[in-house]
C-alpha positions as CSV (number, residue, x, y, z in Angstrom):
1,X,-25.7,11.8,-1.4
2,X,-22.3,10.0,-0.2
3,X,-19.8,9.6,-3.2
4,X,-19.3,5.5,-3.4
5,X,-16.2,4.5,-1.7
6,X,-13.0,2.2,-3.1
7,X,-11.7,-0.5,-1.5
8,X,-8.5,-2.7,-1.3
9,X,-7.4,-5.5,0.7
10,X,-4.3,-4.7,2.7
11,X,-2.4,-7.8,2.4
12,X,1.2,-9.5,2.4
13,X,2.9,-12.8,1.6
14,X,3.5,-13.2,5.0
15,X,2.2,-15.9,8.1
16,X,0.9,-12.9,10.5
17,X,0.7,-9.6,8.6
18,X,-1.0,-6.6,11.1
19,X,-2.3,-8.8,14.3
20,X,0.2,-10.3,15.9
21,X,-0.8,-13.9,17.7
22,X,-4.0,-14.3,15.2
23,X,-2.5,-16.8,13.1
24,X,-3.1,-19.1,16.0
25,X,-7.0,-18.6,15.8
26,X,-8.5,-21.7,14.9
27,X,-10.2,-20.1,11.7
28,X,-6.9,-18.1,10.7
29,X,-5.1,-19.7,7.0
30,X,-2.5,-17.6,7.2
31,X,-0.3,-20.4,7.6
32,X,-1.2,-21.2,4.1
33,X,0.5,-18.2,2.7
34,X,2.5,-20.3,0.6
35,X,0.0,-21.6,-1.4
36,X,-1.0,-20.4,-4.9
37,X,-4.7,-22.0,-4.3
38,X,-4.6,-19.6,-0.9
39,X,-4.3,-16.5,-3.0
40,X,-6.6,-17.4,-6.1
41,X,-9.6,-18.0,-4.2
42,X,-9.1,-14.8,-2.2
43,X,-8.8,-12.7,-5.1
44,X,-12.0,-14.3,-6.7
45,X,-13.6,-13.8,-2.9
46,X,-12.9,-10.0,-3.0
47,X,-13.5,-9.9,-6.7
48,X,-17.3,-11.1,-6.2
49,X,-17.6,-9.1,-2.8
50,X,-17.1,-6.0,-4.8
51,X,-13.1,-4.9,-3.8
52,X,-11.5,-2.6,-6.4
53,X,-8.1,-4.3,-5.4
54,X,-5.3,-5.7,-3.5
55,X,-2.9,-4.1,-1.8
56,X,0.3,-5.9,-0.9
57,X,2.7,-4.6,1.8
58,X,6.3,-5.6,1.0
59,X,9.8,-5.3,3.3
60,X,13.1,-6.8,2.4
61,X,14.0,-7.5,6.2
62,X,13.3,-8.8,9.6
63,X,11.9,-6.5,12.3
64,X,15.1,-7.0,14.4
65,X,15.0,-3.3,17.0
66,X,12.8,-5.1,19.8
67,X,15.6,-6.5,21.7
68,X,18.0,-6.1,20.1
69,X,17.5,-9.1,17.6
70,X,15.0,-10.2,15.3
71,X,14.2,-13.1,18.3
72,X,10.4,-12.1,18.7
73,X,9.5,-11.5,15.4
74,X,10.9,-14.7,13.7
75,X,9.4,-16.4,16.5
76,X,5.7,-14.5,16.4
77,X,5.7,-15.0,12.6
78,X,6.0,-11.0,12.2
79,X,5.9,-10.4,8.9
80,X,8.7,-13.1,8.4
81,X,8.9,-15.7,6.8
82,X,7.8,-13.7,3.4
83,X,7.4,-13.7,-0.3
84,X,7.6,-12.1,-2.9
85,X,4.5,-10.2,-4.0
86,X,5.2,-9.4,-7.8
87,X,5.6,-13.2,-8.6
88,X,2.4,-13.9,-7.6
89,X,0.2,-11.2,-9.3
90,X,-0.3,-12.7,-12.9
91,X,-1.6,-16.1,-11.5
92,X,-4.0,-13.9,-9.5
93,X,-5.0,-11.6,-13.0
94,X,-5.9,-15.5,-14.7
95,X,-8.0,-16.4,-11.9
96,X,-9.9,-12.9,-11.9
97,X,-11.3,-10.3,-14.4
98,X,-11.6,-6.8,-13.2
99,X,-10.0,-6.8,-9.5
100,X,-6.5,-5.0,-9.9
101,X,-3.3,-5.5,-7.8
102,X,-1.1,-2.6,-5.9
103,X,2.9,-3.8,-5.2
104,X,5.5,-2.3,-3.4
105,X,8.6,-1.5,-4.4
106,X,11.3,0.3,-3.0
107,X,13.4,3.4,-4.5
108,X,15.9,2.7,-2.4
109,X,16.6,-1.2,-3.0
110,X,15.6,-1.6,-6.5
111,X,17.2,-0.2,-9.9
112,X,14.5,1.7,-12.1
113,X,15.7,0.0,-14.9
114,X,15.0,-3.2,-14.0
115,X,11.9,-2.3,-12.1
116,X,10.5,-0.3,-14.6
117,X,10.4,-3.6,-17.4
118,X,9.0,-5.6,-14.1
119,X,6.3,-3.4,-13.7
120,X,5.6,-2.9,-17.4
121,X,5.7,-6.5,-18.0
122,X,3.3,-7.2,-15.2
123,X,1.2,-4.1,-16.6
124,X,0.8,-5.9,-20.1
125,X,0.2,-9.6,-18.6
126,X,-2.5,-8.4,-16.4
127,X,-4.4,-6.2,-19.3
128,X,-3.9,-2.7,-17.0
129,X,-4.8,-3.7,-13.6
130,X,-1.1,-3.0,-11.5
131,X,-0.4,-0.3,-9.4
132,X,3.1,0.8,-7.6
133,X,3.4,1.7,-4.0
134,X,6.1,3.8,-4.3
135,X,8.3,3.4,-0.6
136,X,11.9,4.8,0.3
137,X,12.1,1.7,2.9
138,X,13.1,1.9,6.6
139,X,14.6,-0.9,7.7
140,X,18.5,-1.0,8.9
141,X,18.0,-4.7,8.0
142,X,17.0,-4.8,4.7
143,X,20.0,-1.4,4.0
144,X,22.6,-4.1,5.7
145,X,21.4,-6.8,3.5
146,X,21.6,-5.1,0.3
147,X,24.9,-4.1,1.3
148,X,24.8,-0.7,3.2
149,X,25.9,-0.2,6.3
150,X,22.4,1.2,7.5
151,X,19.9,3.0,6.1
152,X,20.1,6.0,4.2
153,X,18.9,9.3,5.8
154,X,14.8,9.8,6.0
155,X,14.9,13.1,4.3
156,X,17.9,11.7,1.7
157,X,16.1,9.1,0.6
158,X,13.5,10.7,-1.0
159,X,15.6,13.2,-3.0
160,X,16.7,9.7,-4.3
161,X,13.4,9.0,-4.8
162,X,12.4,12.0,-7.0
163,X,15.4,11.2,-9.5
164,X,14.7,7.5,-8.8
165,X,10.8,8.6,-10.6
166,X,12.6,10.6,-13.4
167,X,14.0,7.5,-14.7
168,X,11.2,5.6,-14.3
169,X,9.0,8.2,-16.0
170,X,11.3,8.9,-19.0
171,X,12.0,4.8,-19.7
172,X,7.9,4.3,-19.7
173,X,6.9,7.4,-20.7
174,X,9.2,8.6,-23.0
175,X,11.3,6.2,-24.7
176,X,8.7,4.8,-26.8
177,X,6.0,6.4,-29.1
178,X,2.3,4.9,-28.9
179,X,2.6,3.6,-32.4
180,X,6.4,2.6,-32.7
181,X,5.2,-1.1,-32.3
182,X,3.8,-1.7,-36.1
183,X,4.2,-5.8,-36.6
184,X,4.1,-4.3,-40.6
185,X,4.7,-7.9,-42.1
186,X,5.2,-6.4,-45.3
187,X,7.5,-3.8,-44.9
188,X,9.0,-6.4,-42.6
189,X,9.2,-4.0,-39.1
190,X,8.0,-5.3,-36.1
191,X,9.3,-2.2,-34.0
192,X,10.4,1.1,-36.2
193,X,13.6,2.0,-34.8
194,X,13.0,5.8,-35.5
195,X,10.1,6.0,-32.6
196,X,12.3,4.0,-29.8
197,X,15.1,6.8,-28.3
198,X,17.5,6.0,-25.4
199,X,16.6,8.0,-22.6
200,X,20.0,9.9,-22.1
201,X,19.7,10.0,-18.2
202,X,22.6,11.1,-16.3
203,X,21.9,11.9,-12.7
204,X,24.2,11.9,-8.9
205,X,22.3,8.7,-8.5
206,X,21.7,7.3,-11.7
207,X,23.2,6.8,-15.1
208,X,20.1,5.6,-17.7
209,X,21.1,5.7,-21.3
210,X,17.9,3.4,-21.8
211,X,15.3,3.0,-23.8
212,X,12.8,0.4,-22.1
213,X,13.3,-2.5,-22.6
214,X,9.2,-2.9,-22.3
215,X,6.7,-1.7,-24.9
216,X,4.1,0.7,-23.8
217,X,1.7,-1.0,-21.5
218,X,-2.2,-0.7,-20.8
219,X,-1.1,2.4,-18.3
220,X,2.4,2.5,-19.5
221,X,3.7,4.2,-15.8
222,X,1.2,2.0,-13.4
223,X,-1.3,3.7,-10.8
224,X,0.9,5.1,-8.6
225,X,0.1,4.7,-4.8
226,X,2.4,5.9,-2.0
227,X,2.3,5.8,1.9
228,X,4.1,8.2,3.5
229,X,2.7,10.3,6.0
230,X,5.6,12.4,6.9
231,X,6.3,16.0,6.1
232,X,8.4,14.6,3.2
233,X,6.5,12.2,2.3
234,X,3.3,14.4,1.8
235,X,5.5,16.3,-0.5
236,X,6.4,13.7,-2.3
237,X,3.0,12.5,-2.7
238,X,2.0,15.9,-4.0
239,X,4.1,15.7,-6.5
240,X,4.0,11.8,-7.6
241,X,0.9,9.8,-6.1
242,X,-2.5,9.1,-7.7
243,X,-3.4,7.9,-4.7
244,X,-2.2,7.9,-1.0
245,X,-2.2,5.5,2.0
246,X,-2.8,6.6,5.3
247,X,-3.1,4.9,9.3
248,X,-4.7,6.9,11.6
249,X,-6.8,5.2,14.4
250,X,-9.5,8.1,14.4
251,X,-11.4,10.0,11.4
252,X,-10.0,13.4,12.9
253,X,-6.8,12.4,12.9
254,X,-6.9,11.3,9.9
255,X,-8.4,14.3,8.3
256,X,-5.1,16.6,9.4
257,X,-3.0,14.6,7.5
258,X,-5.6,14.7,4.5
259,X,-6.2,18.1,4.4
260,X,-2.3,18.4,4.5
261,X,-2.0,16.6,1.6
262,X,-4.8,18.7,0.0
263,X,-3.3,21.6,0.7
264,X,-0.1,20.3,-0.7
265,X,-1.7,19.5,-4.0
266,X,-2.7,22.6,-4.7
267,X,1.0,24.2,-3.6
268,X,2.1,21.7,-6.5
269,X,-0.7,23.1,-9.0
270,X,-2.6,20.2,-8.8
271,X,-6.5,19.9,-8.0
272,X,-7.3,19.4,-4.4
273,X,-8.9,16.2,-5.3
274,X,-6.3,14.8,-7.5
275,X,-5.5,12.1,-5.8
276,X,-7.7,9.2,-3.8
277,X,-6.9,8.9,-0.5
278,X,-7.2,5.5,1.1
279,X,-7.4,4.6,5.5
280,X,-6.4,1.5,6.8
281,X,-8.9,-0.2,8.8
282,X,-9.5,-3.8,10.1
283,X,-13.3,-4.7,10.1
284,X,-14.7,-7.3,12.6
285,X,-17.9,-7.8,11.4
286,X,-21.6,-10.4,12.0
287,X,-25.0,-10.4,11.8
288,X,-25.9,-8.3,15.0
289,X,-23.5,-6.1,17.1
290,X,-23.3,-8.5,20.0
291,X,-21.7,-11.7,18.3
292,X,-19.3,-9.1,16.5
293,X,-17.8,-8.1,19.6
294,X,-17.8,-11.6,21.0
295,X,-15.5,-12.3,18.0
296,X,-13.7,-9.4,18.5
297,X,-13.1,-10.7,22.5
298,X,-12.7,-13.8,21.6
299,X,-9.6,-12.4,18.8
300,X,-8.4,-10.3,21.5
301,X,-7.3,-13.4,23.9
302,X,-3.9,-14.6,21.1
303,X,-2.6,-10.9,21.1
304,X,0.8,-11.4,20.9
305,X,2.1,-8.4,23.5
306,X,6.1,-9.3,22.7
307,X,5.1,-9.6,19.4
308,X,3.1,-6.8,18.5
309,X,5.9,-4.6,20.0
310,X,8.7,-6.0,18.1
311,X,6.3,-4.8,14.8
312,X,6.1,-1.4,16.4
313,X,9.8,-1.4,16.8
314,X,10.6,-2.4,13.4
315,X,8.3,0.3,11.8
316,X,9.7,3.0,14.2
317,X,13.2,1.5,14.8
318,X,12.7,2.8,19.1
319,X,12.8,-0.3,21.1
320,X,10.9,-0.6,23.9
321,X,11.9,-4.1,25.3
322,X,13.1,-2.5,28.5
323,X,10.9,0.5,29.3
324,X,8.1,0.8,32.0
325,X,4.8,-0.5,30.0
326,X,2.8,1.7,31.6
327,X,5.2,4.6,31.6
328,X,3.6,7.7,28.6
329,X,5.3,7.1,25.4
330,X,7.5,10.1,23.9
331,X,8.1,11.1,20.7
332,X,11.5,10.2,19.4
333,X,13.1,10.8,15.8
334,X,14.6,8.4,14.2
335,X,15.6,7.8,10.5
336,X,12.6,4.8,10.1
337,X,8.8,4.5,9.5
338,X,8.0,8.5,11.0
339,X,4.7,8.6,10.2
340,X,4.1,5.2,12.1
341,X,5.7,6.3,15.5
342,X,4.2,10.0,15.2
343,X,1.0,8.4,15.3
344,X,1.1,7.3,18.6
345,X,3.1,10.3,20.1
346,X,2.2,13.7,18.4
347,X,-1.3,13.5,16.1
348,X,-3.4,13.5,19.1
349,X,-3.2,15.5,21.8
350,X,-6.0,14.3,23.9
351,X,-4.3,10.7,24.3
352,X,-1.4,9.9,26.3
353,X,-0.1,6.5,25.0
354,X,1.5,3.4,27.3
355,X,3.8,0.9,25.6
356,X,1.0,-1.6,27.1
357,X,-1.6,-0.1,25.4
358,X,0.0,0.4,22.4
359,X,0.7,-3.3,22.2
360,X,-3.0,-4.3,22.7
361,X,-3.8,-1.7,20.1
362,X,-1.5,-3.3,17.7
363,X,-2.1,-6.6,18.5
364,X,-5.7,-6.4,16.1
365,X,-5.2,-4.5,12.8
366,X,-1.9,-2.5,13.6
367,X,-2.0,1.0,13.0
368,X,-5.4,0.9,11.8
369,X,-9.0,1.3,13.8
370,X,-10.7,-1.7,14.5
371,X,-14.5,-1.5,13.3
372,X,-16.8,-4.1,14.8
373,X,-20.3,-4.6,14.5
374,X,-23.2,-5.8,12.0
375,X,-23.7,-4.9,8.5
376,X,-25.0,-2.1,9.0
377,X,-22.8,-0.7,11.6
378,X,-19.9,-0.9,10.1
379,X,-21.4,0.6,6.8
380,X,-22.5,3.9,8.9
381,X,-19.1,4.1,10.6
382,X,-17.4,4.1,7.1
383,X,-19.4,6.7,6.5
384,X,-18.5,8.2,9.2
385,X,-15.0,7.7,8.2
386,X,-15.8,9.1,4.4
387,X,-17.6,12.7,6.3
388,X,-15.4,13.4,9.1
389,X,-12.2,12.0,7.9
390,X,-12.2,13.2,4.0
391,X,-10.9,10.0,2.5
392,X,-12.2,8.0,-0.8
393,X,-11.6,4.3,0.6
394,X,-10.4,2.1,2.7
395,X,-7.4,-0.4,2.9
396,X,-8.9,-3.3,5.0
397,X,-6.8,-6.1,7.0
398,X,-8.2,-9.3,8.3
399,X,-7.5,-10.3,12.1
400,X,-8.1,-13.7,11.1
401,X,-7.0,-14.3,7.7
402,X,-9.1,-14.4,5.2
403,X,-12.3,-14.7,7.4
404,X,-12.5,-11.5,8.0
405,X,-12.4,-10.2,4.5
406,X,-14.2,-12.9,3.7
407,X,-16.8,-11.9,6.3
408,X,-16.6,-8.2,4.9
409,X,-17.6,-9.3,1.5
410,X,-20.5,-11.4,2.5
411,X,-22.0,-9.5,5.0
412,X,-21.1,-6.2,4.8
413,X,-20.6,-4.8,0.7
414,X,-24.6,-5.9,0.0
415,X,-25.2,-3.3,2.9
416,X,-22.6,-1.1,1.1
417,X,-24.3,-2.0,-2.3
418,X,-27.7,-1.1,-1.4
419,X,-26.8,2.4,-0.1
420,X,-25.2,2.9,-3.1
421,X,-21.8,3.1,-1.6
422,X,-20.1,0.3,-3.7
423,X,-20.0,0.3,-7.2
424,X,-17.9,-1.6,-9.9
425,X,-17.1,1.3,-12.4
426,X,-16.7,0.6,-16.2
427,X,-12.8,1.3,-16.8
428,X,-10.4,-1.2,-18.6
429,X,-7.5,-0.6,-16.1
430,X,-6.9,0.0,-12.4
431,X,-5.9,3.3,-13.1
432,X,-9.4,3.9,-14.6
433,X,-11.3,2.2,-11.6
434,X,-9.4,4.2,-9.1
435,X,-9.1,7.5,-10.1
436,X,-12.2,7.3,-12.5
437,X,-10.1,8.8,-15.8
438,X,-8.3,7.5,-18.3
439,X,-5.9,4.5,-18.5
440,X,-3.0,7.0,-18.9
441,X,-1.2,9.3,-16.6
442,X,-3.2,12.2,-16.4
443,X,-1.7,15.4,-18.7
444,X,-1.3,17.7,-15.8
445,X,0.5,15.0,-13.7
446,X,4.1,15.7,-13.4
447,X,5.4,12.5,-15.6
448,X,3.2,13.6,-17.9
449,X,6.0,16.2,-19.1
450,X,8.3,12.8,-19.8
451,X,6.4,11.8,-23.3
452,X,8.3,11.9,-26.0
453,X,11.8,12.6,-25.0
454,X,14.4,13.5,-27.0
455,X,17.7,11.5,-25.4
């Protein structure tokens, strides 16, 4: 009997977030992406349809390799113009009751001080239901931006990252006891002073004295989600992530990098299954097989070719503006998004990839597979996907947004429902609903260890 399966919706504040040229489908609203009203009824729309959560993507800069410039991605609504995700989530937590929200932040960009009372406040205003995708960013943009002259070394940036986590853990962790909030009225304390400690952090890249400025939350450190498919990043993941994010346009594929990280787990004396791991997919779904892949031809005339390369360029940082488009791709390293371009070059060896091809692969759902059929098609392909490929759910992007997720939820989770492969489980946080324990960092996870520091 198939375990049930956990899913988010991949999503960004953005006008055209994985298919490039979709958002001028007559059916797509992602134009609307300014809108609170947009997001609201989405949420309520997955919320009913059975979705554990939402998953927003976050960058903090333009995709400006292709060319040379940021031209065709500004002009093909590329992920730019964007929002901010994290303002949005507690209107979203008021307009639902159980769905919980995953938001990226950046190690790289962000002070843990300051993130860490972000995250705990929107951990206390949405009752438990945040979770942190935890990213070292790779964009020369964003580094230039934020006042770098480019970005920092792959491998550097996450030995930031693991002091970067430190912080975080010993300001949510440690710096407060579960019962130093007492609102004693009569011995007139609202916080006793002798169960709040400063956190005494002094690191190469960091200097913390603390405490947090946040009481303990619902989860106190959010679920913790991360997204790298590197060779570093699957050790960092081992180490850090409750759950784990991966792209991979084929179940086998996918499975190397999942028993990797299995394999990693236990090197880090953690259970092989200690961690959920989620594959992106794009579902294109109907009633019968036949109209789904008339939709999915009918999508596939607004790919956006120009466009959907300058995405691959700003998640791999190789340009490809002036190369033969039907000439095999190579693999080349580069200090961006590895796990993006390895996917195209190294994972499998039976396919020889074209810069044409790739663009009509990214041109509907990115990185991702595309699934298309009816109901009950697509429920025996994520099967499939759950046997062959070893994952626990599924991060699923819309074509044409929402319709497609909205599509998803009406057609295909009864399907789902009635094979007993989505179920709402009875936790009070996201934490709880995801990993299926307690609303707490587990005891044998590694910021476990950060309770109840002395500074």
């Amino acid at each position: 009997m198939p375990k049930p399966l956990l899913f988010n919706a991949f999503e960004m504040l953005v006008p055209s977030h994985q298919s490039p040229g979709l958002w001028r489908h007559h059916r797509d609203e992602g134009r609307r992406y300014t809108e609170l009203g947009y997001w609201t009824s989405l949420a309520q729309t997955l919320e009913e349809g059975g979705f554990h959560g939402i998953f927003f993507a976050d960058i903090l800069g333009q995709y400006d390799v292709f060319g040379g410039s940021a031209e065709e991605s500004v002009r093909g609504g590329v992920q730019f113009p964007q929002l901010d995700p994290m303002l949005l989530v507690s209107a979203l937590a008021q307009a639902t009751r159980r769905i919980g929200f995953g938001v990226t932040a950046s190690v790289t960009y962000e002070h843990p001080y300051l993130l860490a009372r972000r995250l705990g406040t929107l951990d206390h205003l949405t009752g438990g239901r945040v979770a942190w995708n935890i990213v070292t960013s790779y964009q020369d943009s964003a580094a230039r931006n934020l006042g770098l002259n480019g970005q920092i070394p792959h491998d550097e940036r996450y030995d930031r990252a693991e002091e970067y986590m430190d912080v975080v853990y010993k300001l949510l962790e440690g710096s407060f006891d579960d019962d130093a909030v007492t609102v004693d009225t009569e011995a007139n304390v609202y916080t006793d002073p002798d169960k709040v400690r400063g956190i005494g952090h002094q690191g190469s890249a960091f200097q913390v004295p603390g405490p947090a400025l946040v009481e303990p939350s619902p989860q106190r450190t959010p679920l913790l989600f991360q997204a790298g498919a590197s060779s570093r990043g699957r050790e960092f993941a081992a180490k850090h992530a409750e759950a784990i994010f991966f792209s991979g346009y084929t179940p086998e594929m996918t499975r190397t990098w999942v028993d990797s990280v299995r394999d990693g787990l236990a090197s880090a004396g953690r259970r092989r299954d200690a961690v959920k791991i989620f594959a992106m997919a794009t579902v294109i779904t109907a009633e019968t097989d036949e109209e789904a892949q008339q939709k999915f031809n009918e999508y596939s005339e607004y790919i956006d070719a120009e466009a959907a390369l300058a995405l691959f360029a700003g998640w791999t940082g190789v340009d490809l503006s002036d190369v033969d488009l039907d000439a095999p791709l190579e693999y080349i390293k580069t200090e961006g998004n590895q796990s993006a371009l390895a996917a195209f070059t190294t994972m499998d060896p039976s396919r020889t990839w074209t810069a044409r091809e790739l663009a009509r692969f990214i041109g509907i759902g990115g990185r991702g597979p595309v699934l298309i059929g009816s109901p009950q098609t697509i429920a025996d392909e994520l099967e499939r996907w759950q046997d062959v490929g070893d994952v626990d759910g599924f991060n699923l992007s819309s074509a044409v947004r929402p319709a497609d997720l909205a599509d998803f939820a009406r057609l295909v989770s009864p399907e789902l429902r009635r094979r007993g492969l989505l179920e709402s489980p009875d936790a009070e946080t996201f934490r709880g609903i995801i990993t299926g324990g307690e609303s707490r960092l587990p005891a044998d996870h590694y910021g476990a260890r950060f309770r109840n520091i002395q500074g």
